[in-house]
TORKOL-4160 file (C-alpha; in steps of 0.2 Angstrom, whole numbers, padded with zeros to 4 digits, m for minus):
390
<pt num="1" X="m0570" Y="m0847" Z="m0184"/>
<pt num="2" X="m0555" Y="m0840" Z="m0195"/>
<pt num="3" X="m0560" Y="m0833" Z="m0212"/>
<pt num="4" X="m0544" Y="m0832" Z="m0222"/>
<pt num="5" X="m0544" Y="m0823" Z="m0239"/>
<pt num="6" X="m0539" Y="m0829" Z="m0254"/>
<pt num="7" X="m0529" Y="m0815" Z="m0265"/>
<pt num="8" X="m0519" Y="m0824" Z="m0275"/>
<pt num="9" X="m0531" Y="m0824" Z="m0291"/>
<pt num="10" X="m0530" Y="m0803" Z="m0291"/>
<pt num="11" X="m0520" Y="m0795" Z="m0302"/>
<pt num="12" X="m0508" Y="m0782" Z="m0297"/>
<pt num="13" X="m0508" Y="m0775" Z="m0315"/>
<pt num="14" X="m0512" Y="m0759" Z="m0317"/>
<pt num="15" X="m0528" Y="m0754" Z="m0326"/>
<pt num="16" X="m0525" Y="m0751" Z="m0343"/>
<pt num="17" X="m0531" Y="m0734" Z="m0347"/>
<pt num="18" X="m0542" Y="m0733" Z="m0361"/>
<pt num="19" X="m0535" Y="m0723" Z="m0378"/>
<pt num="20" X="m0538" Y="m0705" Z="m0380"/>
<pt num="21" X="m0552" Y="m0701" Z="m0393"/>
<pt num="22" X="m0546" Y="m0687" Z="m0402"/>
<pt num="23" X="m0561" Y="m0683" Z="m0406"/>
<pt num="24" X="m0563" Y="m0672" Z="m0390"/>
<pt num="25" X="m0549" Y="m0662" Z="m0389"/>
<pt num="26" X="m0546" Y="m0644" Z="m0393"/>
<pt num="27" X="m0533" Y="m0638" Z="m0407"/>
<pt num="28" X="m0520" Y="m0634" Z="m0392"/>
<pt num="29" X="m0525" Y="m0651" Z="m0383"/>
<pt num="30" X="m0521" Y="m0661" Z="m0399"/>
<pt num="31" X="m0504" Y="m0651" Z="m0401"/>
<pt num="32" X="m0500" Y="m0656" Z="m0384"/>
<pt num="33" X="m0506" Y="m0674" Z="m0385"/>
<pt num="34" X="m0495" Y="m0677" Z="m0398"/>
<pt num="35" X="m0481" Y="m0671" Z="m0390"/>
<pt num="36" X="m0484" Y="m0680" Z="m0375"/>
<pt num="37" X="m0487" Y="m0696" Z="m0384"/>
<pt num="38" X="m0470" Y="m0696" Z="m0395"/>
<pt num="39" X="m0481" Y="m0695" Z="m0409"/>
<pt num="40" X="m0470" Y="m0679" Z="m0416"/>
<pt num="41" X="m0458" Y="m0665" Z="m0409"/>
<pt num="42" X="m0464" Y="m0649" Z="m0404"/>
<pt num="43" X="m0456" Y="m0640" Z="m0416"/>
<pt num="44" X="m0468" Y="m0649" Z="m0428"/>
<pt num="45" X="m0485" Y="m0651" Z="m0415"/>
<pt num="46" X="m0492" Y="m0638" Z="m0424"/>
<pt num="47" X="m0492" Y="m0643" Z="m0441"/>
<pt num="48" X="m0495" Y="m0664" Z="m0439"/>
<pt num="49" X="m0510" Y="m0658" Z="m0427"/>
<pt num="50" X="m0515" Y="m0646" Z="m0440"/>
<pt num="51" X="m0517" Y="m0660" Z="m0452"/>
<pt num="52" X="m0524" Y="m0674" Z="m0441"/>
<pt num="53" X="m0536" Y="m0662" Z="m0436"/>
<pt num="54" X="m0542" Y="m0659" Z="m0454"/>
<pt num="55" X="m0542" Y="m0678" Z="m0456"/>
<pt num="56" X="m0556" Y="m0679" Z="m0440"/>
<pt num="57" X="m0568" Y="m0666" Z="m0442"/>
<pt num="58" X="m0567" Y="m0662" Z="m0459"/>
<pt num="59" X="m0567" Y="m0676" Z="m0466"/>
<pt num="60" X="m0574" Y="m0687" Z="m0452"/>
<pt num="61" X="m0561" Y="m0702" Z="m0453"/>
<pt num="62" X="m0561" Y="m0715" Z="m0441"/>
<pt num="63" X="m0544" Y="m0726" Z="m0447"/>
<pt num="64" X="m0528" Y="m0715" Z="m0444"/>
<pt num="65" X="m0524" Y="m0726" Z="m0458"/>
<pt num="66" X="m0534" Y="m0715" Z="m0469"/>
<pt num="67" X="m0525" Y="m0699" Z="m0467"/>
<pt num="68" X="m0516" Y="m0700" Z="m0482"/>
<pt num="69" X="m0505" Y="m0687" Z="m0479"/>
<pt num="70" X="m0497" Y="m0693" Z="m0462"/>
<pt num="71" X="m0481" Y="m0704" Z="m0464"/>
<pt num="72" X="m0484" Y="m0723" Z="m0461"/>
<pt num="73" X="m0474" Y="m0723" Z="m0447"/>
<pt num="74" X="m0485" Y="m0707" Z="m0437"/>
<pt num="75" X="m0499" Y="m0717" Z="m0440"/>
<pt num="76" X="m0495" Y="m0732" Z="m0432"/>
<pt num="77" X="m0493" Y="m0721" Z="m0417"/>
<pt num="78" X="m0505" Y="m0713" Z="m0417"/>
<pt num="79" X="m0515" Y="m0730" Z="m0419"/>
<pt num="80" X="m0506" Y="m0736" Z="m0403"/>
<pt num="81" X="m0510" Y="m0721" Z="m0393"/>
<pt num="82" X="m0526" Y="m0714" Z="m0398"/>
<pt num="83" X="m0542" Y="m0719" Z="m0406"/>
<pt num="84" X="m0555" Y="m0710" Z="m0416"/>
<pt num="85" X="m0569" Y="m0724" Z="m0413"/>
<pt num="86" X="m0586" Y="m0718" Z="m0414"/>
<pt num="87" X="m0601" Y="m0724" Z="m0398"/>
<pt num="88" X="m0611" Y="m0737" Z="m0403"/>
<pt num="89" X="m0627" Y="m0732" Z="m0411"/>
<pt num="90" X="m0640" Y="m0743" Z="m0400"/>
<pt num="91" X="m0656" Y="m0738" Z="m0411"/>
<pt num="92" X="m0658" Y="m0727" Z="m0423"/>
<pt num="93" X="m0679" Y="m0719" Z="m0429"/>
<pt num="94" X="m0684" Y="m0709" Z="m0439"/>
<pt num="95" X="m0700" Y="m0702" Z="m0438"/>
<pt num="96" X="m0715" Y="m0698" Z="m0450"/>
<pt num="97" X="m0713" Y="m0680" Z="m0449"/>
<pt num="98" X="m0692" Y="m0682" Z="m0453"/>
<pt num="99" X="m0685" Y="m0680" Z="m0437"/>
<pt num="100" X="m0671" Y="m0694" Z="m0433"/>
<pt num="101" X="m0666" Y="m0703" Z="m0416"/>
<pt num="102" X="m0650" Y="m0710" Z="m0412"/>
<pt num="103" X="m0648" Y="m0718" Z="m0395"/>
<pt num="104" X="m0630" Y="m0717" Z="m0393"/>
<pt num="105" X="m0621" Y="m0730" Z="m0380"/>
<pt num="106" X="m0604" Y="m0721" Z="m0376"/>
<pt num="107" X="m0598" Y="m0733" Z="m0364"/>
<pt num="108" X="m0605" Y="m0748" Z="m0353"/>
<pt num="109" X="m0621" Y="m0740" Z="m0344"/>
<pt num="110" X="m0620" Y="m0722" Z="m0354"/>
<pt num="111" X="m0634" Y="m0721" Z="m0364"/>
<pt num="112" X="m0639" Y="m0705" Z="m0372"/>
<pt num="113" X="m0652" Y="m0698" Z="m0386"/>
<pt num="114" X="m0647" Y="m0686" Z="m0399"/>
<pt num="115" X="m0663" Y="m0681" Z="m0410"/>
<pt num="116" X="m0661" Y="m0672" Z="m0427"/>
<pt num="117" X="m0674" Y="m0659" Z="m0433"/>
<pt num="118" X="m0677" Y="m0655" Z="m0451"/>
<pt num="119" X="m0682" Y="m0639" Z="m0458"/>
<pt num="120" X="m0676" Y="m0628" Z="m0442"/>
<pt num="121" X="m0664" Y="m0613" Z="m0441"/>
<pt num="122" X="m0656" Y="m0613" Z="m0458"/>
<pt num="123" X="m0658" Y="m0631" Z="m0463"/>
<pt num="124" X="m0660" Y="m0643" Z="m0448"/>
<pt num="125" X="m0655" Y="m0643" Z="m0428"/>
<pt num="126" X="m0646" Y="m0656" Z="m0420"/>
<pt num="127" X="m0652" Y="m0658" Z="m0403"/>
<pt num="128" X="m0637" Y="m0664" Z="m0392"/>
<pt num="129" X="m0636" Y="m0667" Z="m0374"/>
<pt num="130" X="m0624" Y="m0664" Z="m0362"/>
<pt num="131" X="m0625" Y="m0673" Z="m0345"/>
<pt num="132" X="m0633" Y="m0691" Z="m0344"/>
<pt num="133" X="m0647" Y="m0688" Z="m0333"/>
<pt num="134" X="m0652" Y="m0671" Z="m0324"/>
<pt num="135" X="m0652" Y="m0664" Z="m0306"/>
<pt num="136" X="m0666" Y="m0652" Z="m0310"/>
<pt num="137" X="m0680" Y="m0662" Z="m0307"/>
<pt num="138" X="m0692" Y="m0647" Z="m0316"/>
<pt num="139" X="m0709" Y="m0655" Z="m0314"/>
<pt num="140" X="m0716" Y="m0653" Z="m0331"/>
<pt num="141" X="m0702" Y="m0663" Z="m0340"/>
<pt num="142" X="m0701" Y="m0683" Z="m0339"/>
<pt num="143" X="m0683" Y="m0681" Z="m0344"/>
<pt num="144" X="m0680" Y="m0673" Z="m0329"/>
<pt num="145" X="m0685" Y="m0683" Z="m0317"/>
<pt num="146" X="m0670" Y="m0697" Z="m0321"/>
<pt num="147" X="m0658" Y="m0695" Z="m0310"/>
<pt num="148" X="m0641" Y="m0691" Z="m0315"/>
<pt num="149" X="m0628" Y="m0702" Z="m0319"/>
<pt num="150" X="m0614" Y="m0690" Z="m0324"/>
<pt num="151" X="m0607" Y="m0677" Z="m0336"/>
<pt num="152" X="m0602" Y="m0679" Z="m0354"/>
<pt num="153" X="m0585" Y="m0676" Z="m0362"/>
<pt num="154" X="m0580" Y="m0667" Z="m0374"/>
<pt num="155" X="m0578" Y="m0681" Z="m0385"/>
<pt num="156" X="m0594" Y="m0688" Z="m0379"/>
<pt num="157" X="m0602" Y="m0670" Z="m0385"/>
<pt num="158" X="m0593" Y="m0671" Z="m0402"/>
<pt num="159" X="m0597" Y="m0688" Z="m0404"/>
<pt num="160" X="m0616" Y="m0685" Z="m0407"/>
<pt num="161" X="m0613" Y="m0671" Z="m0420"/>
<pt num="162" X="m0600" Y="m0685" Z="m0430"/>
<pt num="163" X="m0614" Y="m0700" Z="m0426"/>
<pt num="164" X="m0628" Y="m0686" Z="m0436"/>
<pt num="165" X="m0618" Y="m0681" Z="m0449"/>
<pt num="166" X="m0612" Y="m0700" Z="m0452"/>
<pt num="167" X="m0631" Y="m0703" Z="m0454"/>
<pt num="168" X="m0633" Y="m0687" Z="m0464"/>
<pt num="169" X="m0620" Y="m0691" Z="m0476"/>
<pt num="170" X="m0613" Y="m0676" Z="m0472"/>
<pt num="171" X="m0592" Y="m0678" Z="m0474"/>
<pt num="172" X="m0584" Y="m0669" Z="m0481"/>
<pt num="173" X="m0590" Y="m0656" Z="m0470"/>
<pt num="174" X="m0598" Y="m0645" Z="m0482"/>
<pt num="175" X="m0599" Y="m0626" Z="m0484"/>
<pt num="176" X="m0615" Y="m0624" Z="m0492"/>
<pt num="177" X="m0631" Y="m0632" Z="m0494"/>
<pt num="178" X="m0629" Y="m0641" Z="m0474"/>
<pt num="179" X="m0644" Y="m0652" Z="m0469"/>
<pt num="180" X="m0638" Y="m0651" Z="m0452"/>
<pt num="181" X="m0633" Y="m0632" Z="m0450"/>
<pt num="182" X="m0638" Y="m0628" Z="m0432"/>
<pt num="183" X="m0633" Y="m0636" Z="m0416"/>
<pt num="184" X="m0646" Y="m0634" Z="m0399"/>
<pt num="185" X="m0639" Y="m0639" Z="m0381"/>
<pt num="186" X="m0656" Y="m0642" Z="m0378"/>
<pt num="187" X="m0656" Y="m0662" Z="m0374"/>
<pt num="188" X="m0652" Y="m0671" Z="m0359"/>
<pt num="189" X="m0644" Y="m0663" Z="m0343"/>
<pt num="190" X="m0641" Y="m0644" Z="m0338"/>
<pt num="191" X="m0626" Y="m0636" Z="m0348"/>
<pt num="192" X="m0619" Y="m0626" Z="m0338"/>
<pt num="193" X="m0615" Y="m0636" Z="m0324"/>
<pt num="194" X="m0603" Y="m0646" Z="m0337"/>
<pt num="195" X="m0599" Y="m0629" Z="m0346"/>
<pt num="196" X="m0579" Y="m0635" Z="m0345"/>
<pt num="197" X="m0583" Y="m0649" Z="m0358"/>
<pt num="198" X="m0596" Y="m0639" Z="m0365"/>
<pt num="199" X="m0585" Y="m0623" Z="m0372"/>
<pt num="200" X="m0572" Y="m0636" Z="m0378"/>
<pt num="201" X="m0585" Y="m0645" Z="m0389"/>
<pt num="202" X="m0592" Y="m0628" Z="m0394"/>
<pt num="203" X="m0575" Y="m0626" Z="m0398"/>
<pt num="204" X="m0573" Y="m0639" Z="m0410"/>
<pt num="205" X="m0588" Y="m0638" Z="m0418"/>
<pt num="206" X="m0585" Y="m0621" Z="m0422"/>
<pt num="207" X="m0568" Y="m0623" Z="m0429"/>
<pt num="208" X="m0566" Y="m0616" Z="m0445"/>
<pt num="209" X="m0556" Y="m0629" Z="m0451"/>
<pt num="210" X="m0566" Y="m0644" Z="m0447"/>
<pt num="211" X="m0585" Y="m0646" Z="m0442"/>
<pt num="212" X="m0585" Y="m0627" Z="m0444"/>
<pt num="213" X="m0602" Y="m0620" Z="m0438"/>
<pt num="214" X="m0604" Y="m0604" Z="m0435"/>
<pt num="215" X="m0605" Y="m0599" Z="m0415"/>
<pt num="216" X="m0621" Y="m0590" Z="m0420"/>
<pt num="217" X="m0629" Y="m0606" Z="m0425"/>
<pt num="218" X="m0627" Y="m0613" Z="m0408"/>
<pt num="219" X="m0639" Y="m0613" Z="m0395"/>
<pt num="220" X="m0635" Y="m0616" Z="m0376"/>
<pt num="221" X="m0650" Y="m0619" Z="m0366"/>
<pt num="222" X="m0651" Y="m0618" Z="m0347"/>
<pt num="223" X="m0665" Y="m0616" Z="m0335"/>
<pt num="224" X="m0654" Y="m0602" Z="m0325"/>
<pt num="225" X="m0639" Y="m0607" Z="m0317"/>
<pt num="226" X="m0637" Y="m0589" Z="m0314"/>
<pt num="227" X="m0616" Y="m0588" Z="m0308"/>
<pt num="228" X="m0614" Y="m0595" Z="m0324"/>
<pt num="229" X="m0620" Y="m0587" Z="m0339"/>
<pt num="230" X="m0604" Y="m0573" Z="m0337"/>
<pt num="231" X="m0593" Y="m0585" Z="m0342"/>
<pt num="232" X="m0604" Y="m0596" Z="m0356"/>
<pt num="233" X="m0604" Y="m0579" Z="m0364"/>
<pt num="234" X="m0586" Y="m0574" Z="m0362"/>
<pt num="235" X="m0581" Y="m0594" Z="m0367"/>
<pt num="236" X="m0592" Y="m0599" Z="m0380"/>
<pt num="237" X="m0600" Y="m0584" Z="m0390"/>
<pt num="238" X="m0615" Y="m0595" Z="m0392"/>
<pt num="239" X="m0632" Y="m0588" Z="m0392"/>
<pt num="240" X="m0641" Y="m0590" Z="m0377"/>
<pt num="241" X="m0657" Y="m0598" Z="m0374"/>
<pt num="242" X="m0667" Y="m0597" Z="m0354"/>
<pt num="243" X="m0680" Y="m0612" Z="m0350"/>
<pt num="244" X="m0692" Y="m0599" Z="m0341"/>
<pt num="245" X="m0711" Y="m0608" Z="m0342"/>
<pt num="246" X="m0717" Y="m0592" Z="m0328"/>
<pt num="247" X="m0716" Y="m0577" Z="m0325"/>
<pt num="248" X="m0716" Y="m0578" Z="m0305"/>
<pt num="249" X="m0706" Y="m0585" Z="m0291"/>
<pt num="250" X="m0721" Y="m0594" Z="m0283"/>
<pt num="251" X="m0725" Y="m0605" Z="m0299"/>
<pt num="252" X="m0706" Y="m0605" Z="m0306"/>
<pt num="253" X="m0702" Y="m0612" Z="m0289"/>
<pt num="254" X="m0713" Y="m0626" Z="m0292"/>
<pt num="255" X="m0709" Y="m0630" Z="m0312"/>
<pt num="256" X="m0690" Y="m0625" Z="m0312"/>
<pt num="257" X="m0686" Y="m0629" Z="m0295"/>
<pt num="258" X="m0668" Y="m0623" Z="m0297"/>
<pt num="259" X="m0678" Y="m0606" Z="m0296"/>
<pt num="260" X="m0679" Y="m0607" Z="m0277"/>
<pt num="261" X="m0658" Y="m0604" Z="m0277"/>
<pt num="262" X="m0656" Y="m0593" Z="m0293"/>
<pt num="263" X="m0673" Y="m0582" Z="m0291"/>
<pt num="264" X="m0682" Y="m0571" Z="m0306"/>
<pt num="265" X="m0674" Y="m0556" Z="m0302"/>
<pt num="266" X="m0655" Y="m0562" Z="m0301"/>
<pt num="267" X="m0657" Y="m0574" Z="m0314"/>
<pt num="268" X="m0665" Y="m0557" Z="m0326"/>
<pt num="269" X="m0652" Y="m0547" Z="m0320"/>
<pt num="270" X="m0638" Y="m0560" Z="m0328"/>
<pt num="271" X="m0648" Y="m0562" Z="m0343"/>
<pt num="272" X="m0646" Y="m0541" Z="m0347"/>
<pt num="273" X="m0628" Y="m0542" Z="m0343"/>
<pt num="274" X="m0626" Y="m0559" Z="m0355"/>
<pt num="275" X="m0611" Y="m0554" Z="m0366"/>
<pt num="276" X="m0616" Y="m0548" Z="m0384"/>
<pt num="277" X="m0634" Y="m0547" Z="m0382"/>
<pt num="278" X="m0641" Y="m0538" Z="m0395"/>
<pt num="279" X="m0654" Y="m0534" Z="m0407"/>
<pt num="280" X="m0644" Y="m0545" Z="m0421"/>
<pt num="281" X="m0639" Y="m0559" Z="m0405"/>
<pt num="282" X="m0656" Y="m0561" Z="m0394"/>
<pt num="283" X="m0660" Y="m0573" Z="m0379"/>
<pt num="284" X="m0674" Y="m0584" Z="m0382"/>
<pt num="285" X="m0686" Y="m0587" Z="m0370"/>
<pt num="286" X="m0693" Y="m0606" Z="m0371"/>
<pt num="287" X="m0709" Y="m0606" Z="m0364"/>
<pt num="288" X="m0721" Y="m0624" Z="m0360"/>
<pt num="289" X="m0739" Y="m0622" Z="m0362"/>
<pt num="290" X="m0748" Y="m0629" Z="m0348"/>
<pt num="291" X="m0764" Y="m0630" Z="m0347"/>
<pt num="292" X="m0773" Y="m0617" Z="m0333"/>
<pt num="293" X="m0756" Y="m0615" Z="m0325"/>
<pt num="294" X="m0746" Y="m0603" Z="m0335"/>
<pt num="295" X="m0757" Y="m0598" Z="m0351"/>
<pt num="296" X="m0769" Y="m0586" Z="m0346"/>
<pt num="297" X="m0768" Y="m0570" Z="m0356"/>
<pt num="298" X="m0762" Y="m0562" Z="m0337"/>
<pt num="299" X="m0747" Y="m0572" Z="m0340"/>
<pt num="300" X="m0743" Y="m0566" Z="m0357"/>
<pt num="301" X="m0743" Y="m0548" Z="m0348"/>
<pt num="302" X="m0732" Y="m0553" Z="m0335"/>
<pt num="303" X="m0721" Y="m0561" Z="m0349"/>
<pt num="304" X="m0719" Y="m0545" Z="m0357"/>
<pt num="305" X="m0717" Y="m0534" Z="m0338"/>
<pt num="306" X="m0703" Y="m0545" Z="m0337"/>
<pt num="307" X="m0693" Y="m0544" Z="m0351"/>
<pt num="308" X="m0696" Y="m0529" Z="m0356"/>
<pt num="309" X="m0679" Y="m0522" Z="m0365"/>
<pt num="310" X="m0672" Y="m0537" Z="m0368"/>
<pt num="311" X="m0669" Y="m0542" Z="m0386"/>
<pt num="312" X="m0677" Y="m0557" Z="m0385"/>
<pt num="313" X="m0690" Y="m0569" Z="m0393"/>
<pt num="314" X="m0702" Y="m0583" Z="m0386"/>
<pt num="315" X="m0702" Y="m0601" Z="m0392"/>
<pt num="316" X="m0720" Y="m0606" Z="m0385"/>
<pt num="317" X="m0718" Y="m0626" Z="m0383"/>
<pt num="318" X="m0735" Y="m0636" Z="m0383"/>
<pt num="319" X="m0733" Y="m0649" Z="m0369"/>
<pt num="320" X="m0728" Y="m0666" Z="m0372"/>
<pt num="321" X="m0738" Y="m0677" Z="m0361"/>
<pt num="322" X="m0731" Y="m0692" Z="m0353"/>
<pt num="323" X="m0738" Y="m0706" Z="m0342"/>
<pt num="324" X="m0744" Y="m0699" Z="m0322"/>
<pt num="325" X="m0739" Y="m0680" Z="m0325"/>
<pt num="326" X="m0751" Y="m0670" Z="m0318"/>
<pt num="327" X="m0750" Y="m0658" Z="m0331"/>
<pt num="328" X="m0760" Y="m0658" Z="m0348"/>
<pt num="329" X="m0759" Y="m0645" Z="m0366"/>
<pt num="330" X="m0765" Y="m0628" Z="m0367"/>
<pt num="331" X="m0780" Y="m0630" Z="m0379"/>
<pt num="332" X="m0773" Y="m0622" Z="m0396"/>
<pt num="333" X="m0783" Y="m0606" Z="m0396"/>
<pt num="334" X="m0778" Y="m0604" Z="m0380"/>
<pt num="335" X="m0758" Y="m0604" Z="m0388"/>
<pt num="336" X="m0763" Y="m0593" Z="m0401"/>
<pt num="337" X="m0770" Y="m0581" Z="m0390"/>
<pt num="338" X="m0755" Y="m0580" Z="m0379"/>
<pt num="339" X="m0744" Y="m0578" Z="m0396"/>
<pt num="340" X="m0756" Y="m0564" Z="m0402"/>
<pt num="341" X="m0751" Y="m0552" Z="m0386"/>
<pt num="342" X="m0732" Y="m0555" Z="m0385"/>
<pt num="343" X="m0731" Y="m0553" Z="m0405"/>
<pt num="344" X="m0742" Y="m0538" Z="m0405"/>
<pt num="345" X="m0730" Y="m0530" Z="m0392"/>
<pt num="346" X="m0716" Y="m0533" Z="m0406"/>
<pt num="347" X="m0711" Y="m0548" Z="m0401"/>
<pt num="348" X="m0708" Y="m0564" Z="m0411"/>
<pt num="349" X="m0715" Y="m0579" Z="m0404"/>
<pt num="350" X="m0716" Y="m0594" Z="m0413"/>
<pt num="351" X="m0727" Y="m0610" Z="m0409"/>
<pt num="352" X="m0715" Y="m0624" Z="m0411"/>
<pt num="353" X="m0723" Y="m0637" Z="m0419"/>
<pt num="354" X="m0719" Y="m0653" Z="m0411"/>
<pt num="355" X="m0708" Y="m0667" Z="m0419"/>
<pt num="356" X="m0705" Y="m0682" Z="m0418"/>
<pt num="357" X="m0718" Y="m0687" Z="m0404"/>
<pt num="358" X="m0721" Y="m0706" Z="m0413"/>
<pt num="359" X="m0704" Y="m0709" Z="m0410"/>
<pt num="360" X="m0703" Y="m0700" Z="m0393"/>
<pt num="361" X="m0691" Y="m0687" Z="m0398"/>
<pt num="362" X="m0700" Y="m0672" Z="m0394"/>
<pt num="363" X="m0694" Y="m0658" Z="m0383"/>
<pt num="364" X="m0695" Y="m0668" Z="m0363"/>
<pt num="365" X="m0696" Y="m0686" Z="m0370"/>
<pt num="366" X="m0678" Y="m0689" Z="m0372"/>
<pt num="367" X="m0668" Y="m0707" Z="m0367"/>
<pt num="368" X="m0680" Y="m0708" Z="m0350"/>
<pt num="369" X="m0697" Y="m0712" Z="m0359"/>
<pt num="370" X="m0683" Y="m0724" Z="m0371"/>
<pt num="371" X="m0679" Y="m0733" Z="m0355"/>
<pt num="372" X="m0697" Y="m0737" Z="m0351"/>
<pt num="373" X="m0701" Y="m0744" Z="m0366"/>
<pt num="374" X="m0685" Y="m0754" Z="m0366"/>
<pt num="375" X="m0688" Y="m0760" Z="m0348"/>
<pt num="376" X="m0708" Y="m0763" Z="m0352"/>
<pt num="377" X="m0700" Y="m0775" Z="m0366"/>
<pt num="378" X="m0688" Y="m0784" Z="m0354"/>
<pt num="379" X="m0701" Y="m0788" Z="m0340"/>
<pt num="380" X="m0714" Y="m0795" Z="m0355"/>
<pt num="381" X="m0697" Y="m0807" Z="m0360"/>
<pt num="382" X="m0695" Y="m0810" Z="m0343"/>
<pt num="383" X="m0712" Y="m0815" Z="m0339"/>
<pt num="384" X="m0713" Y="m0826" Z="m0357"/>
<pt num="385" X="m0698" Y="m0835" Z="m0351"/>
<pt num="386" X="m0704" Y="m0837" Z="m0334"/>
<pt num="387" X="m0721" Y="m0844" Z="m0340"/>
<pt num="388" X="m0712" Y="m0857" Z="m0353"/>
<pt num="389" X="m0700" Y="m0863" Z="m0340"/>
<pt num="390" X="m0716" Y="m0865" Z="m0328"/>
């Protein structure tokens, strides 16, 4: 028997590319985007991008039609060429405590949370996320164990700093008196192996002219992707931050598996070397309580034996249970106790206090523990609509 296939329904088209946010491109990929585009000459990229750059992230439009200083007819090109859309906000929480949760949907099947944090750094951090998913599989976080789907853009990136300050009433961008003044690479995915779209959006962000925070208010966190941290230093300016949870290989291995490629002492050596580390611009060392694994006044010792002449300090994170780890809280004396030694040798350690648990926005709870829920909801639907059709 024959089969014969039928391809006379396909089309031949080509796809039809989806419009450029500009959103996500730096002050020279605008100029060139215009150019490419028709939108203006070269001889006046500079300028027309100066302005259109103004229009997106100082004053966060999202209608071309509202730069009222673009002629008419540059508008309704770049309407035909670009878009300045903002993701879709899925959910937004808020918890009791004031910290804020957007799930952000930034194209069919990307999915990511973006948490705000009130009353940290200056005024308040924005925690933003840089991959969908993670490859590090670090044992302690429930993030971490959802596999990943793929890097962000730049856009993407940008896009939950625009989605907070929309929420934050925060356009024009404002000099003084910011509720959002501090941005932390500190949500979903490793950093620095997107570190391409990562230093553009640090880029943007940063720009004087537009969203403009200062490079010394941004934080890039990474659990030691050791070849790398030369060039997020040399590319970004941004103060560095080290997921480090132990002071040894043996147990490292096991929490931050990615130890077991970039060991203690390469990933130490890189830290000393990190461009501008100073007394005024110090690493900061994040550090999970966990109960009888790594909190044992031994292992405040061996903190400090190992970071001794770094200009540091050391966030010491309570753990966020979450359902079938293994791993439990260190009791809160037990915390303390730890603080007491590291600040008694002179360095600051604060206890971050953790926010935003009711609505699963604390530090390892991001989009994963989101997913179950949503999927918990779905499968009671399911079984409701199965039982009434029975």
């Amino acid at each position: 028997m024959s089969i014969t296939l039928d391809l006379s329904r396909v089309s031949n088209a080509p796809a039809v590319k989806a419009p450029v946010n500009l959103s996500g491109l730096t002050r020279a990929g605008l100029r060139q985007a215009l150019i490419d585009a028709g939108v203006c000459p070269p001889e006046k990229a500079k300028m027309r991008a100066s302005q259109v750059w103004s229009w997106i992230h100082h004053y966060g439009v999202t209608d071309f039609a509202a730069m009222s200083n673009v002629a008419k007819d540059m508008q309704a090109k770049l309407a035909e060429h670009f878009t300045l859309a903002r993701p879709e906000v899925v959910e937004r929480q808020v918890s009791k405590d004031g910290t804020r949760k957007w799930l952000i949907r930034t194209a069919p099947g990307i999915e990511i949370e973006t948490v705000y944090i009130p009353d940290v750094g200056r005024a308040g951090a924005l925690c933003v996320s840089s991959q969908v998913g993670c490859t590090l599989n670090c044992t302690f976080c429930h993030t971490g164990t959802q596999k990943l789907v793929r890097n962000l853009t730049a856009a993407e990136i940008v896009a939950q700093v625009q989605v907070a300050r929309d929420d934050l009433g925060e356009w024009p961008s404002p000099k003084e008196d910011r509720r959002l003044s501090n941005i932390v690479f500190m949500g979903m995915g490793e950093p620095l192996y997107n570190l391409d779209n990562v230093s553009d959006a640090i880029d943007i962000i940063s720009d004087n002219e537009g969203i403009a925070l200062s490079r010394r208010r941004i934080t890039v966190s990474t659990s030691g992707v050791v070849p790398q941290l030369q060039a997020l230093g040399d590319r970004t300016a941004a103060m560095l931050a080290i997921s480090l949870h132990a002071t040894n290989d043996p147990l490292r291995d096991v929490l931050v598996p990615l130890n077991k490629k970039y060991p203690l002492d390469q990933l130490m050596a890189a830290i000393r070397a990190y461009p501008g580390l100073s007394n005024a611009r110090r690493v900061t060392f994040e550090y999970v309580m966990l109960k009888g694994v790594n909190d044992s006044p031994e292992e405040a010792r061996a903190l400090l034996k190992l970071i001794e002449g770094i200009p540091a300090k050391i966030n010491l994170i309570p753990f966020n249970p979450w359902p079938g780890v293994d791993y439990e809280c260190s009791d809160w004396k037990t915390i303390e106790r730890f603080a007491a030694i590291l600040n008694k040798a002179g360095y600051a350690s604060p206890i971050r206090t953790p926010r935003g648990r009711d609505i699963l926005a604390a530090c390892g709870q991001l989009k994963s523990e989101s997913e179950k829920v949503r999927a918990s909801a779905l499968r009671k639907a399911e079984q409701a609509a199965g039982a009434e059709a029975a």
